[in-house]
C-alpha positions in Angstrom: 25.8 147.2 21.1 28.9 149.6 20.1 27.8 152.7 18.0 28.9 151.5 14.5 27.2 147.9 15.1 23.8 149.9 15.7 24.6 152.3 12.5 25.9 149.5 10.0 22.5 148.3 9.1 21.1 150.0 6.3 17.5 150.4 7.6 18.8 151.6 11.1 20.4 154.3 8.9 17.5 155.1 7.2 15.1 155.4 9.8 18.0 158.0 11.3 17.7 159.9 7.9 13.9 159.9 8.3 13.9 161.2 11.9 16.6 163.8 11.5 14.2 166.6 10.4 12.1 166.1 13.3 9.2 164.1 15.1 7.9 161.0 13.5 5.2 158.9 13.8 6.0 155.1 14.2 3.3 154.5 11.8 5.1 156.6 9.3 8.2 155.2 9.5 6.7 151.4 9.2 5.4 152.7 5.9 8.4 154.0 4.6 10.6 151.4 5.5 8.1 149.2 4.8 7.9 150.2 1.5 11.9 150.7 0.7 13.2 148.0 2.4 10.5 145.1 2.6 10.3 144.5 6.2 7.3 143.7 8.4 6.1 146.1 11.2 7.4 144.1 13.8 10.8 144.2 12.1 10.5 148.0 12.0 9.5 148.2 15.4 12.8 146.1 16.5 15.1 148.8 14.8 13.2 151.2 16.3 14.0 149.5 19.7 17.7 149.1 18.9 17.9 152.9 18.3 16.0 153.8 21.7 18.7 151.4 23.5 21.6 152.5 22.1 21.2 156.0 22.3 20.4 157.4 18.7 16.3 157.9 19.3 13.8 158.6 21.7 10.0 158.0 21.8 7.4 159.9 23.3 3.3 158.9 23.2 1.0 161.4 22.1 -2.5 159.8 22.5 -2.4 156.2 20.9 0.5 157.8 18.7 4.1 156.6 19.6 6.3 159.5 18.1 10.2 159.3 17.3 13.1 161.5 17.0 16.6 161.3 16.7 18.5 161.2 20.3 21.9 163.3 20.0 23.3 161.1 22.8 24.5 158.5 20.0 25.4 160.8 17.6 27.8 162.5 19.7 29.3 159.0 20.4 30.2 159.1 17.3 31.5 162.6 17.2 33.7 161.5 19.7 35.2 158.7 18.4 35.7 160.8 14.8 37.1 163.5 16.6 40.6 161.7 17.5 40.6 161.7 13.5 39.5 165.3 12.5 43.3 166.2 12.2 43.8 164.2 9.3 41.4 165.7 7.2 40.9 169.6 8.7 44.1 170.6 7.4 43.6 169.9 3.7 40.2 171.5 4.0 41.8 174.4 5.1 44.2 174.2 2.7 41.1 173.8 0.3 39.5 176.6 1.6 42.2 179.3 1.0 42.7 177.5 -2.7 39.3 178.3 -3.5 39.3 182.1 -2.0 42.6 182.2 -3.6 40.7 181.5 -7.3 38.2 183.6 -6.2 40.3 186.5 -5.7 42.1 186.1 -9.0 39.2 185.6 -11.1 37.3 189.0 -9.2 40.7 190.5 -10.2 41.5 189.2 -13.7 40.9 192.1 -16.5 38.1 192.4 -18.1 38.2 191.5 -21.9 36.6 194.0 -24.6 34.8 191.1 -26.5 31.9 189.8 -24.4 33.2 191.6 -21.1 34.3 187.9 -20.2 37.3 188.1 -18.3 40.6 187.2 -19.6 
């Protein structure tokens, strides 16, 4: 399955979200998707396989516990594939960037007013 199939369902996505900040119990994520989405366990436990398979999350057993986390293999994938983009976008960003210090700079510079010491 390509990259974007795997991250074009919306619960796939989620359970990304839910992984990114670290270690997660399958249980856990059941229950939350579960709960937002509507889904059984053993429809859960299918998008949980097609993230192991395609790259995005790993599994690891603690005791009777099955715990998940995201796998950085898919995500840089994707990196990848963005990447031959990046230099549509990084200019203006720049050119963002300096705007904003640019402001910055002229509002830090601006005189000071006598009513309210607001700048002018």
């Amino acid at each position: 399955m390509h990259v974007f199939e795997v991250l074009a369902d919306p619960v796939r996505r989620r359970i990304l979200e839910l992984l990114a900040p670290g270690e997660m119990a399958s249980g856990e994520v059941v229950e939350v998707i579960g709960a937002e989405f509507g889904i059984t366990q053993a429809a859960v436990s299918q998008h949980l396989k097609v993230l192991r398979e395609s790259g995005f999350a790993t599994v690891r057993a603690e005791a009777q516990r099955r715990l998940y986390s995201v796998d950085v293999a898919g995500l840089r994938a994707v990196d990848a594939w963005i990447g031959r983009f990046r230099s549509f976008w990084e200019p203006k960003l720049d050119a963002l960037a300096t705007e904003i210090a640019r402001g910055k700079r002229e509002r830090r510079n601006a005189p000071v007013t006598k009513r309210g010491g607001k700048r002018a």
